[in-house]
Biopython code that builds the backbone (N, CA, C, O; Angstrom):
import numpy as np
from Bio.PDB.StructureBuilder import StructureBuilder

atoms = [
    (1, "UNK", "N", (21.393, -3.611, -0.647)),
    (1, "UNK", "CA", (20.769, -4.065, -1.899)),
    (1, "UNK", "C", (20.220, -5.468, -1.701)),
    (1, "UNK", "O", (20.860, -6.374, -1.168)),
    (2, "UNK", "N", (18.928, -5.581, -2.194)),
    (2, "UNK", "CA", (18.684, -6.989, -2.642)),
    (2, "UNK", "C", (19.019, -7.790, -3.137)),
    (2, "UNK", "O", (19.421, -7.472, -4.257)),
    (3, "UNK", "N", (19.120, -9.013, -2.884)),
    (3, "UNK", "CA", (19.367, -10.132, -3.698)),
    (3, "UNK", "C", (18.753, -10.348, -5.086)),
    (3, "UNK", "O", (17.525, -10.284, -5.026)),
    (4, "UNK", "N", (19.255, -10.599, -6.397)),
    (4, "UNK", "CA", (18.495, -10.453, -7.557)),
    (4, "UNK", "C", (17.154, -11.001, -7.125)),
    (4, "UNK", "O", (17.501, -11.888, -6.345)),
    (5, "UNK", "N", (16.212, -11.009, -7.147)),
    (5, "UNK", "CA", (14.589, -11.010, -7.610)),
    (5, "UNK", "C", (14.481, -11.183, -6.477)),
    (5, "UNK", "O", (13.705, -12.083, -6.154)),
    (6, "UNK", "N", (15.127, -10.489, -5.472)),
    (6, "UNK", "CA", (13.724, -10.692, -3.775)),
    (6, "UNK", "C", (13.575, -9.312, -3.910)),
    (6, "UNK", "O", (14.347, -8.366, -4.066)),
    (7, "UNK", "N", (11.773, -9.529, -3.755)),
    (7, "UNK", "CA", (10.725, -8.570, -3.322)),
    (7, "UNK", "C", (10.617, -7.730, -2.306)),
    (7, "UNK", "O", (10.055, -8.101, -1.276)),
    (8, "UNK", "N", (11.106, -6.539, -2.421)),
    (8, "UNK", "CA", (10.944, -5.210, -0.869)),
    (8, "UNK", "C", (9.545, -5.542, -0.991)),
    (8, "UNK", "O", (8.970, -5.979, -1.988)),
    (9, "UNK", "N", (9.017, -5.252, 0.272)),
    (9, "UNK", "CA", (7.561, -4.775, 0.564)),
    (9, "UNK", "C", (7.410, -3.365, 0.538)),
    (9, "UNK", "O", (8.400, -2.637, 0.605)),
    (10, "UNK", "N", (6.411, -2.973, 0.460)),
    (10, "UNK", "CA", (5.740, -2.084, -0.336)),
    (10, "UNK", "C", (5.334, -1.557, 1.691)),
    (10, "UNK", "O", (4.748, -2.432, 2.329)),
    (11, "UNK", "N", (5.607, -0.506, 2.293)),
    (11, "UNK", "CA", (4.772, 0.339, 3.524)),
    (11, "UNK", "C", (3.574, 0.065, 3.676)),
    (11, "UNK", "O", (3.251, -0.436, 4.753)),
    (12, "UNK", "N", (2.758, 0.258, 2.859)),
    (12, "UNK", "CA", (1.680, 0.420, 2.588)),
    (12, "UNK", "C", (0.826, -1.297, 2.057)),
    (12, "UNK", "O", (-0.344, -1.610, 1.837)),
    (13, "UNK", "N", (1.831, -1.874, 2.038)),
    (13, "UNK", "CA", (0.964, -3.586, 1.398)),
    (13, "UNK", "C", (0.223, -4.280, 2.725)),
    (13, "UNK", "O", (0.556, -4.253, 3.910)),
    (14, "UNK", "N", (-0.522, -4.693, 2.290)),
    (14, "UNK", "CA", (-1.770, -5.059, 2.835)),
    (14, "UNK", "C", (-1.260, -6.083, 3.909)),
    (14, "UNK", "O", (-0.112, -6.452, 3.660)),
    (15, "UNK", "N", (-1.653, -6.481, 4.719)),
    (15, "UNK", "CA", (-1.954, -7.543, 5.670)),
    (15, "UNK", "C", (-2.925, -8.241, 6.021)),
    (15, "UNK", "O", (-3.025, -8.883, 7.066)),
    (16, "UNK", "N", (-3.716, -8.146, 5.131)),
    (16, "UNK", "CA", (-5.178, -8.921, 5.146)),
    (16, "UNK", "C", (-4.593, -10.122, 3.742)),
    (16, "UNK", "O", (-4.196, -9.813, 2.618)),
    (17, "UNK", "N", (-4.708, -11.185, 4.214)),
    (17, "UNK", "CA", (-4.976, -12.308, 2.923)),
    (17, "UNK", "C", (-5.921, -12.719, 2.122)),
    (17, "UNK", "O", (-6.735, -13.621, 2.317)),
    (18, "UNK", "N", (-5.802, -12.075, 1.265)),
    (18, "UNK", "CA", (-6.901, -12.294, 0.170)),
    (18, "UNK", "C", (-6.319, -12.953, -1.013)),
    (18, "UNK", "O", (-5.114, -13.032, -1.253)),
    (19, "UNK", "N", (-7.318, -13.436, -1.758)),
    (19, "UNK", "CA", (-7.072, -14.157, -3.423)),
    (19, "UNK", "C", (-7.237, -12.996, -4.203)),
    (19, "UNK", "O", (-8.128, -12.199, -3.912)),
    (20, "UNK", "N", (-6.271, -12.749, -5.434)),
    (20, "UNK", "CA", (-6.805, -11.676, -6.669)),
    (20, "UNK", "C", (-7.951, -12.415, -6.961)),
    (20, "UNK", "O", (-8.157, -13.626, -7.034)),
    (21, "UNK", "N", (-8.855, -11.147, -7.157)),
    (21, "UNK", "CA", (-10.084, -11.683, -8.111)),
    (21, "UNK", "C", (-10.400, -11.902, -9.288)),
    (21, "UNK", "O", (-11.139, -11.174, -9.951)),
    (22, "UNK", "N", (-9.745, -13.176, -9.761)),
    (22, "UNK", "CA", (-9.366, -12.888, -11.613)),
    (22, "UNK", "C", (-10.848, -13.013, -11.946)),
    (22, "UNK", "O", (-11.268, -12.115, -12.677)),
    (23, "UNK", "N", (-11.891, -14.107, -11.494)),
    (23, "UNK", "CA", (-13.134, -13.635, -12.013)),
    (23, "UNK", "C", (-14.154, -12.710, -11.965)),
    (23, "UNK", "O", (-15.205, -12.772, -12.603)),
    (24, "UNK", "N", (-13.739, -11.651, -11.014)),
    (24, "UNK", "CA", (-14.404, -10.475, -11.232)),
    (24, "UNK", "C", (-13.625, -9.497, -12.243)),
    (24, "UNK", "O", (-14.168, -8.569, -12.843)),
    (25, "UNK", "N", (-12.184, -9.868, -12.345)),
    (25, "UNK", "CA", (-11.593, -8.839, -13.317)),
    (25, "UNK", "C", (-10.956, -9.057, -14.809)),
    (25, "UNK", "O", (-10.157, -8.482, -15.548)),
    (26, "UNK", "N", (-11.572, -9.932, -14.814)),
    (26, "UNK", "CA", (-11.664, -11.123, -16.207)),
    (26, "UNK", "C", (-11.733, -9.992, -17.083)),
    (26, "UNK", "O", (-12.433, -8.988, -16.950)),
    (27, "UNK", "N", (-10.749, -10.332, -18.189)),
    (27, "UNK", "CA", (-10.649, -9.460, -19.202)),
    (27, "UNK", "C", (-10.444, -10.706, -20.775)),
    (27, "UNK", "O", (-9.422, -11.393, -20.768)),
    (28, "UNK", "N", (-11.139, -10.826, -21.614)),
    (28, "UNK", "CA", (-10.863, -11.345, -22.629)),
    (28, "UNK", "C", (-9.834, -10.328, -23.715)),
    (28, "UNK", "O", (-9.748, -10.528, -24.926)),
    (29, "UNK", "N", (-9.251, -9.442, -23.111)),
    (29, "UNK", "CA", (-8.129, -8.876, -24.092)),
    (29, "UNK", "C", (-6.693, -9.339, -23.510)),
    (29, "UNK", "O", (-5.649, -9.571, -24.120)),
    (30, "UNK", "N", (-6.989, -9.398, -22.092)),
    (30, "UNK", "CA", (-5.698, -10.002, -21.609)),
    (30, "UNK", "C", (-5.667, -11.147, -20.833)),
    (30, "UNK", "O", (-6.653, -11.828, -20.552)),
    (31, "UNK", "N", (-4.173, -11.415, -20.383)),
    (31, "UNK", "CA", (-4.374, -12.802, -19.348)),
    (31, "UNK", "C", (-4.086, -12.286, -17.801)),
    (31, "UNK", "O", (-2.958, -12.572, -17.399)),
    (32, "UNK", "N", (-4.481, -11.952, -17.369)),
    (32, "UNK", "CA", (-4.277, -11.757, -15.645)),
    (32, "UNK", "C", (-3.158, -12.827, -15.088)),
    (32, "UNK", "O", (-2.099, -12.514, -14.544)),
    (33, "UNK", "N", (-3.640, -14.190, -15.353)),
    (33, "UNK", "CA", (-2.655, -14.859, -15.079)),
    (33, "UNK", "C", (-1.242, -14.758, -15.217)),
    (33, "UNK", "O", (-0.500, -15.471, -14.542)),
    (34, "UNK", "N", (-0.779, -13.869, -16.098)),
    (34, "UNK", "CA", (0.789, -13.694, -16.307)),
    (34, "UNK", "C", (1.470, -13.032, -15.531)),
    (34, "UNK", "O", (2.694, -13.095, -15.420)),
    (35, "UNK", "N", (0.206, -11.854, -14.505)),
    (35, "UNK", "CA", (0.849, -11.090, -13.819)),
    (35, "UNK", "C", (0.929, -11.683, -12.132)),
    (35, "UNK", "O", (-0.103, -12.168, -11.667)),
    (36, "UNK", "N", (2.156, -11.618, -11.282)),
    (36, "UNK", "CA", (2.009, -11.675, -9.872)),
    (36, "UNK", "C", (1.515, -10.419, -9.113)),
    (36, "UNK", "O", (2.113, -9.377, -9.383)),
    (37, "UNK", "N", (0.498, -10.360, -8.191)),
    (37, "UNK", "CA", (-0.277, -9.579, -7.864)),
    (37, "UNK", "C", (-0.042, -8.932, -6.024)),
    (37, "UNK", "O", (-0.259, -9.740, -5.122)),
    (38, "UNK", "N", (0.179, -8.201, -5.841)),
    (38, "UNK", "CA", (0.119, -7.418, -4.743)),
    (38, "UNK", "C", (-0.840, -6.637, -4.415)),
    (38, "UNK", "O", (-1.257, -5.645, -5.013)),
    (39, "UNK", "N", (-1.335, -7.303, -3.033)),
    (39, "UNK", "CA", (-2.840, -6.684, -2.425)),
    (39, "UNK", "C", (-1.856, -5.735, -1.653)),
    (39, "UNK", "O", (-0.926, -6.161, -0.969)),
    (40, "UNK", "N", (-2.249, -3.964, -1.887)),
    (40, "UNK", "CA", (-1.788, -2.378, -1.297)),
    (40, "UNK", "C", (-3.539, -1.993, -0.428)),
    (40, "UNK", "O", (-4.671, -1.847, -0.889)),
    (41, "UNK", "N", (-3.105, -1.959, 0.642)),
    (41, "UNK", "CA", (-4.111, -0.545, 1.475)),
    (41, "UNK", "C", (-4.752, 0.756, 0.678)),
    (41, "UNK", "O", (-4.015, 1.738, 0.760)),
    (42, "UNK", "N", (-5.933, 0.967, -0.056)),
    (42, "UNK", "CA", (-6.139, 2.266, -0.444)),
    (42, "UNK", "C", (-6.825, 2.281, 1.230)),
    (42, "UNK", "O", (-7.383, 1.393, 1.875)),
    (43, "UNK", "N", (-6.445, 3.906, 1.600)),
    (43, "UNK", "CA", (-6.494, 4.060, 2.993)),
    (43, "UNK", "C", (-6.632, 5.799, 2.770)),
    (43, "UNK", "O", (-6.259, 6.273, 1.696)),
    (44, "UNK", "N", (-7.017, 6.423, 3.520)),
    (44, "UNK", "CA", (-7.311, 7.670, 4.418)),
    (44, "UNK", "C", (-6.231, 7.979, 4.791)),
    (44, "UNK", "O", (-5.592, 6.972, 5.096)),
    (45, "UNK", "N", (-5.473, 9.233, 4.980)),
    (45, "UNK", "CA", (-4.472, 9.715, 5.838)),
    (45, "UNK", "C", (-4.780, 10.453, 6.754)),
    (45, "UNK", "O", (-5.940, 10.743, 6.461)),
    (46, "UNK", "N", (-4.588, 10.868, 7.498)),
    (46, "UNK", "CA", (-4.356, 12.362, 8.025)),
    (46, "UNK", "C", (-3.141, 12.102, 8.899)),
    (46, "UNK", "O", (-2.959, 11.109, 9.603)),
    (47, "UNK", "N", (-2.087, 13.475, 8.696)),
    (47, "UNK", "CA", (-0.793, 13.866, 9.522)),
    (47, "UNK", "C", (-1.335, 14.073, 10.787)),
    (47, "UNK", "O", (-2.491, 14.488, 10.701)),
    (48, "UNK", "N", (-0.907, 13.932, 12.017)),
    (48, "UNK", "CA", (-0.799, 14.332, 13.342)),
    (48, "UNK", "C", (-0.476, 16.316, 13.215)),
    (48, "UNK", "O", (-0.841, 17.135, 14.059)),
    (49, "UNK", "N", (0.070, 16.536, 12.282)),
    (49, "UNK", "CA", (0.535, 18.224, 11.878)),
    (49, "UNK", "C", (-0.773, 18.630, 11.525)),
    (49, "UNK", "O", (-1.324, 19.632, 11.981)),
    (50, "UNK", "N", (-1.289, 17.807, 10.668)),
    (50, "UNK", "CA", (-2.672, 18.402, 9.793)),
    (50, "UNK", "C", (-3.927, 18.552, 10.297)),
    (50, "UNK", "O", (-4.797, 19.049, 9.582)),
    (51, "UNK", "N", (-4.258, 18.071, 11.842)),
    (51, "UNK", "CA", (-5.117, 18.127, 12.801)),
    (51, "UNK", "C", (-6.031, 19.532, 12.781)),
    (51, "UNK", "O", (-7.249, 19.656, 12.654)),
    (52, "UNK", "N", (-4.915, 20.608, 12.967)),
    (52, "UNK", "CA", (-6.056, 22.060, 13.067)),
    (52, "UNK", "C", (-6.594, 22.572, 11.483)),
    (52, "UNK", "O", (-7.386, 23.486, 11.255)),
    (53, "UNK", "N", (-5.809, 21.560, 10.343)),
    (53, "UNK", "CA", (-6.656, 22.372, 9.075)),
    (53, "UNK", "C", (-7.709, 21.135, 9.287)),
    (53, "UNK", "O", (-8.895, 21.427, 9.442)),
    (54, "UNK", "N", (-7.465, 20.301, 9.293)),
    (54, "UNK", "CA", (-8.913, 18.942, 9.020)),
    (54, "UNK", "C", (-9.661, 19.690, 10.403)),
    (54, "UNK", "O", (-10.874, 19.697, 10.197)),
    (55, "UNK", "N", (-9.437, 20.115, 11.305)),
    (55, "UNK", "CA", (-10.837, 20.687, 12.142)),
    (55, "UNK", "C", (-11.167, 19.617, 12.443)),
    (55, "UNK", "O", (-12.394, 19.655, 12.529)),
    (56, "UNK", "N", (-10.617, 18.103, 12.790)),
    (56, "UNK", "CA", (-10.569, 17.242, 13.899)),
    (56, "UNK", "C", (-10.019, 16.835, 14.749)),
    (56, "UNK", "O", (-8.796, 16.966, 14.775)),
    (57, "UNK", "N", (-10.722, 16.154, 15.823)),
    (57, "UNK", "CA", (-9.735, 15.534, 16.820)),
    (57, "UNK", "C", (-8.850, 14.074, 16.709)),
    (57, "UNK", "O", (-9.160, 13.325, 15.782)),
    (58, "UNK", "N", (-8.057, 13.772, 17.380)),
    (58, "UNK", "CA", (-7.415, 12.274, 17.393)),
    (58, "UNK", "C", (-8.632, 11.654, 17.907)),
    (58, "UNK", "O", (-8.843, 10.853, 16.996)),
    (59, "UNK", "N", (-9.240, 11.541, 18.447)),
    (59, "UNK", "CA", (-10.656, 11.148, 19.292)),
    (59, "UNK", "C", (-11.755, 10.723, 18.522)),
    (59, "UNK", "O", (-12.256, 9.601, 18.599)),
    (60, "UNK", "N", (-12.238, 11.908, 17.551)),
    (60, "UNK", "CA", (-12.638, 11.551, 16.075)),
    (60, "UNK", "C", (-12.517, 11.063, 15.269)),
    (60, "UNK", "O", (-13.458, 10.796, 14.523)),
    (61, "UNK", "N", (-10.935, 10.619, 14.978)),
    (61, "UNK", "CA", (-10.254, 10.294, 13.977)),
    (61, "UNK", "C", (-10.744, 8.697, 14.697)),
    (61, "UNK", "O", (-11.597, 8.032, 14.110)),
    (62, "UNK", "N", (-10.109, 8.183, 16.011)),
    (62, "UNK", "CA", (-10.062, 6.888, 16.089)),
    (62, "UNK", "C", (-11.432, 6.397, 15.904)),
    (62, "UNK", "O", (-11.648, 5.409, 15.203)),
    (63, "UNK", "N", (-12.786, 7.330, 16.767)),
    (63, "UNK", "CA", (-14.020, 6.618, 16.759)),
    (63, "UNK", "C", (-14.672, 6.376, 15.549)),
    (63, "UNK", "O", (-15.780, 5.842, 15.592)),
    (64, "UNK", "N", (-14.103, 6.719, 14.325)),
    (64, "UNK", "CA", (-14.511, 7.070, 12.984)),
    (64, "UNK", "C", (-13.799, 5.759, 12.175)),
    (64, "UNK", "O", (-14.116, 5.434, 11.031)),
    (65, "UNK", "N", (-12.655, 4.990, 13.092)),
    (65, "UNK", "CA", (-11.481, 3.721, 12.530)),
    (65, "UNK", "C", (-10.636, 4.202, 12.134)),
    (65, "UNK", "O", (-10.351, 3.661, 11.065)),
    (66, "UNK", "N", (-9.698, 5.319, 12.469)),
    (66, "UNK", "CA", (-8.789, 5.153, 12.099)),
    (66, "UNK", "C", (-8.288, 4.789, 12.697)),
    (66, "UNK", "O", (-8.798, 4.416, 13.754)),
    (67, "UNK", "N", (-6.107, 4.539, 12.308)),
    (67, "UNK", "CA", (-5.741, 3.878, 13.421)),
    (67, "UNK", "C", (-4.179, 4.612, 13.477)),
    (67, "UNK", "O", (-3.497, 4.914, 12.497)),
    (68, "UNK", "N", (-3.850, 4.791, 14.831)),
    (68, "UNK", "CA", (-2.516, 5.212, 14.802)),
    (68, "UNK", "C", (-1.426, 4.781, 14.346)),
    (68, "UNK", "O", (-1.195, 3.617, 14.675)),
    (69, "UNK", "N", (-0.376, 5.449, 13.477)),
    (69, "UNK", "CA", (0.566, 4.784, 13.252)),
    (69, "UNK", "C", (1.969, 5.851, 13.376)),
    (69, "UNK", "O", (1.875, 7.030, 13.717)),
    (70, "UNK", "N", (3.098, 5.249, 13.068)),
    (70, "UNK", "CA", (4.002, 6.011, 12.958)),
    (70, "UNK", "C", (4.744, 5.851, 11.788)),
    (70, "UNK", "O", (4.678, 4.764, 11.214)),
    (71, "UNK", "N", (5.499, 6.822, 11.295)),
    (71, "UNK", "CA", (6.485, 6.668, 10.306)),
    (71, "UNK", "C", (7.994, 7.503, 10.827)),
    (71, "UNK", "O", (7.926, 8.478, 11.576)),
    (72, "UNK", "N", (9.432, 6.921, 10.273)),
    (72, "UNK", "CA", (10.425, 7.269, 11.139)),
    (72, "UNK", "C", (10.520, 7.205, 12.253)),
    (72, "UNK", "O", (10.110, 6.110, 12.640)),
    (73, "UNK", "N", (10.988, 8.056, 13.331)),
    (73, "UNK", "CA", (11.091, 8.213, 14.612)),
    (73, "UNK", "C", (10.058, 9.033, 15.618)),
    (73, "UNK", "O", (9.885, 8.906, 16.830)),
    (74, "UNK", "N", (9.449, 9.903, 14.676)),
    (74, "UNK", "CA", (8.280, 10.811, 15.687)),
    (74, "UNK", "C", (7.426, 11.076, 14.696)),
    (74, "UNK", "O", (6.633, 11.868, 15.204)),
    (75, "UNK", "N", (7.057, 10.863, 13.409)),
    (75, "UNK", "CA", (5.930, 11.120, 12.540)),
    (75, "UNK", "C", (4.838, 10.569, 12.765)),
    (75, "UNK", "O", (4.825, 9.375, 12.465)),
    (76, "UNK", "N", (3.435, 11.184, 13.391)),
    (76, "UNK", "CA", (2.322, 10.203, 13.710)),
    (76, "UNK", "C", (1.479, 10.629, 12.750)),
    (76, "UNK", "O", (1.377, 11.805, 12.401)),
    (77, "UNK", "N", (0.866, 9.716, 12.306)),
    (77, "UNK", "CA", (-0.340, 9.648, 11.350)),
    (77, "UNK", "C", (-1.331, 8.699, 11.797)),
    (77, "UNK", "O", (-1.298, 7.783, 12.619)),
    (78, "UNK", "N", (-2.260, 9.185, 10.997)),
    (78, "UNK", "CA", (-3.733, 8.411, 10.766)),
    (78, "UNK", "C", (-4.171, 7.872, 10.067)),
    (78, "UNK", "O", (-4.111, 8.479, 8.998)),
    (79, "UNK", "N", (-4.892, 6.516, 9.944)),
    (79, "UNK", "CA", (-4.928, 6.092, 8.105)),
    (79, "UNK", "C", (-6.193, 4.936, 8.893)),
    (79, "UNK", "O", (-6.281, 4.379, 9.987)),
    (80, "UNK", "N", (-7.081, 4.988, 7.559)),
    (80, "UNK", "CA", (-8.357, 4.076, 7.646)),
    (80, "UNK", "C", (-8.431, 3.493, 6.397)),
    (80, "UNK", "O", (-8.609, 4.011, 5.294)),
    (81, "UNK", "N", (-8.243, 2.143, 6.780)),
    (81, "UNK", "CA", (-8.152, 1.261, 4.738)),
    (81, "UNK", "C", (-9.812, 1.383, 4.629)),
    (81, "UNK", "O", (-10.860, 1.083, 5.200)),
    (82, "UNK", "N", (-9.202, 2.115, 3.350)),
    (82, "UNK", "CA", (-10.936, 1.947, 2.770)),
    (82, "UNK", "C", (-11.253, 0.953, 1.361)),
    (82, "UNK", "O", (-12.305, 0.969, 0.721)),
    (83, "UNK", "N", (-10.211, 0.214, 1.115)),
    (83, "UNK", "CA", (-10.484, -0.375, 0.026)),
    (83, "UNK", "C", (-8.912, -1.488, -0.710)),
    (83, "UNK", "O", (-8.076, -1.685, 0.172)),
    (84, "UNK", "N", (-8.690, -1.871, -1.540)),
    (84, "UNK", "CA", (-8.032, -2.573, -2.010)),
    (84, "UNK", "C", (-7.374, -1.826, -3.640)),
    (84, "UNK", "O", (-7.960, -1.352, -4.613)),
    (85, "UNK", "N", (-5.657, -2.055, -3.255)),
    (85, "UNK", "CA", (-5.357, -1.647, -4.780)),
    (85, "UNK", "C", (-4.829, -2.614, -4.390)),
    (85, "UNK", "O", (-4.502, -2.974, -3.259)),
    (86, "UNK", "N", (-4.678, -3.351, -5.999)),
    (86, "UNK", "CA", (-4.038, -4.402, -6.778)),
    (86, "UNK", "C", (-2.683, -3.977, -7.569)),
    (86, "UNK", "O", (-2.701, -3.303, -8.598)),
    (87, "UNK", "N", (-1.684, -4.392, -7.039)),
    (87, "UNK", "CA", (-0.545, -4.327, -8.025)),
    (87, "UNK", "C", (0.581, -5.270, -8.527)),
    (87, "UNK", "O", (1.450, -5.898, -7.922)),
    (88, "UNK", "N", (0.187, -5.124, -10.181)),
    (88, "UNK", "CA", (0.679, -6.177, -11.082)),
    (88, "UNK", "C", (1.774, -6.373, -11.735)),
    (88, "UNK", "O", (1.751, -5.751, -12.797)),
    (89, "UNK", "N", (2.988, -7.125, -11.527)),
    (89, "UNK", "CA", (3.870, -7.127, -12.763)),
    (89, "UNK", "C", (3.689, -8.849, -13.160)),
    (89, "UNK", "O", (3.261, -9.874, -12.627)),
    (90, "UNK", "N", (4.268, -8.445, -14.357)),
    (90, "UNK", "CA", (4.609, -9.857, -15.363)),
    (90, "UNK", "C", (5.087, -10.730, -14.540)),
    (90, "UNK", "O", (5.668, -10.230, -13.576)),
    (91, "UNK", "N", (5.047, -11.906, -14.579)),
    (91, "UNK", "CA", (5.747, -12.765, -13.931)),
    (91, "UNK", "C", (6.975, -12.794, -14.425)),
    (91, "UNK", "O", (7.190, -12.393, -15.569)),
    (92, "UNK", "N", (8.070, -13.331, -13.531)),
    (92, "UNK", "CA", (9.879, -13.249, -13.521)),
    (92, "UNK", "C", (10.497, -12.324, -14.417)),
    (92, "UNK", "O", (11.494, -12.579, -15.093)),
    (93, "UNK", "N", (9.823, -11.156, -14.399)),
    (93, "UNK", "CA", (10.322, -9.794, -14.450)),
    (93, "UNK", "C", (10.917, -8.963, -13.572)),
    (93, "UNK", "O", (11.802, -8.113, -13.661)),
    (94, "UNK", "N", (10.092, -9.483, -12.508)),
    (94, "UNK", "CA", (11.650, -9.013, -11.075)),
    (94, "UNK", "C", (12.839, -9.599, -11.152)),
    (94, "UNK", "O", (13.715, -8.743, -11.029)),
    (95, "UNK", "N", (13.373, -10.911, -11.331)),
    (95, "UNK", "CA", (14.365, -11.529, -11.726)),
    (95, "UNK", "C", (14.945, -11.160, -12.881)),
    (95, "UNK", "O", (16.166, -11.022, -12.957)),
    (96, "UNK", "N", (14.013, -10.932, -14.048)),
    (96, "UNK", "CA", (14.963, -10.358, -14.605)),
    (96, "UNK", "C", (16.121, -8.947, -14.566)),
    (96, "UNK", "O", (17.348, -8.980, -14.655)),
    (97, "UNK", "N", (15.203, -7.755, -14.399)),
    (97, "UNK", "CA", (15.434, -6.838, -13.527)),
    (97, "UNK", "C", (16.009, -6.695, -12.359)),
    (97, "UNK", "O", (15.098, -6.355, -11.604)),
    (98, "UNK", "N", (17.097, -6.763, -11.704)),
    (98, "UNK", "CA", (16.712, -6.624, -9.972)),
    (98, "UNK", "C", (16.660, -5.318, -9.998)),
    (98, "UNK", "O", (16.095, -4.921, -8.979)),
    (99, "UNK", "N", (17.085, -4.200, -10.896)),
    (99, "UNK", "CA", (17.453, -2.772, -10.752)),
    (99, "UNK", "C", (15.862, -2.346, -10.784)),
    (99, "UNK", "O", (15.594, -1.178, -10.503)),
    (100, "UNK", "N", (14.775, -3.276, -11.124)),
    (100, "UNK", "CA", (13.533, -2.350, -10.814)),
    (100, "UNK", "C", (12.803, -3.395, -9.871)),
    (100, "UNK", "O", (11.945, -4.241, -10.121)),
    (101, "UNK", "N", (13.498, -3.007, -8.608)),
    (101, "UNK", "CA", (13.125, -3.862, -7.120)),
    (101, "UNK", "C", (11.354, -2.654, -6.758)),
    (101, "UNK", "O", (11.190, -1.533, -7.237)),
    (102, "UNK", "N", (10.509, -3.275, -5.977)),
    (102, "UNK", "CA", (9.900, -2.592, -5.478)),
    (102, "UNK", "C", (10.833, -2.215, -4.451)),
    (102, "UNK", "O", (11.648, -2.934, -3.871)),
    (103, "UNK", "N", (10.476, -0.320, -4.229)),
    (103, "UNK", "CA", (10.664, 0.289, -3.168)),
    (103, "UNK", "C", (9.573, 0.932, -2.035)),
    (103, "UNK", "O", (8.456, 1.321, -2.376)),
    (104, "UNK", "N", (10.149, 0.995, -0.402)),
    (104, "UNK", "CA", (9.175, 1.306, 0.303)),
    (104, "UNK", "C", (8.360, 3.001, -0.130)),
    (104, "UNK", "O", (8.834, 3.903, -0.820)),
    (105, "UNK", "N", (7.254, 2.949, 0.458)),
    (105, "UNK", "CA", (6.730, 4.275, 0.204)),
    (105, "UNK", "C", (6.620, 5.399, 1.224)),
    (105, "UNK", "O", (5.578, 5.391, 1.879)),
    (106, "UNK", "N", (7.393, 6.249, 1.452)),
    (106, "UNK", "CA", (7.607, 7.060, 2.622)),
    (106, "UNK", "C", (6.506, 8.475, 1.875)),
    (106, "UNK", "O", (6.570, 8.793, 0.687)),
    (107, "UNK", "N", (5.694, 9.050, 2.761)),
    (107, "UNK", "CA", (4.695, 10.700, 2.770)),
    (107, "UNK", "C", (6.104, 11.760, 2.096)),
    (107, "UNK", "O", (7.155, 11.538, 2.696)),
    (108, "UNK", "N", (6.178, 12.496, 1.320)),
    (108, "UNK", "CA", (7.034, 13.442, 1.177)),
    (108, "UNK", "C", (6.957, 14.157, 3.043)),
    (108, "UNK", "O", (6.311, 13.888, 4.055)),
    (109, "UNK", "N", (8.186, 15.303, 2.596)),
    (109, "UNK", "CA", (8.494, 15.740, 3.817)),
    (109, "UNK", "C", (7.168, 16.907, 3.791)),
    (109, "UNK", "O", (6.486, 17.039, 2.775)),
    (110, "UNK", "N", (6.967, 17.549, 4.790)),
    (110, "UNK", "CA", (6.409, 18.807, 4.760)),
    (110, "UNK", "C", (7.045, 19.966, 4.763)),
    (110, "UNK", "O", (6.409, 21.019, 4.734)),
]
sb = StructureBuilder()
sb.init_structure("model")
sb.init_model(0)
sb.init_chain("A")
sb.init_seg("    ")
for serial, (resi, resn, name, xyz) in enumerate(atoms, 1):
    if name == "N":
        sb.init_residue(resn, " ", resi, " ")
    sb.init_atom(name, np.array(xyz, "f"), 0.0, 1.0, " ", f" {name:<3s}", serial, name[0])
structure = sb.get_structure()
């Protein structure tokens, strides 16, 4: 368990450093500012299993950007970030909470 209000990372959270864009997402109904913001990978999958229904190759997959990865001990996948999700909570609402910690994001099983 976590320590009250430390942050799991998210599998899937970004590694690119970016600023939220409050002035492109400027809202005069709300304040953006209240919320702390997490830059997530929207990304492409494909399973290493799922190869003969997608009717591609690993070969394809990479010259196209994707990039290899693994999950667990032998799960290989494919994934190409195609874009940016933003995710918001209130500020010191994790602290208040620790029982609603972010958790990692694992593919269901097949």
């Amino acid at each position: 368990m976590n320590a009250e209000g430390e942050k799991k990372s998210f599998v899937w959270e970004s590694t690119l450093e970016k600023a939220f864009p409050y002035d492109k997402l400027a809202c005069p109904l709300y304040d953006l500012e209240q919320f702390e913001w997490i830059l997530a990978d929207d990304a492409n999958i494909v399973f290493e299993d799922d190869l003969d229904i997608e009717e591609t190759t690993v070969e394809e997959l990479i010259a196209d950007g994707f990039e290899r990865k693994t999950q667990g001990e032998n799960e290989i996948y494919y994934t190409q970030r195609v874009g940016d999700i933003w995710i918001g909570r209130l500020k010191g609402k994790l602290a208040e909470d620790p029982e609603n910690i972010i958790q990692p994001y694992f593919a269901p099983p097949k």
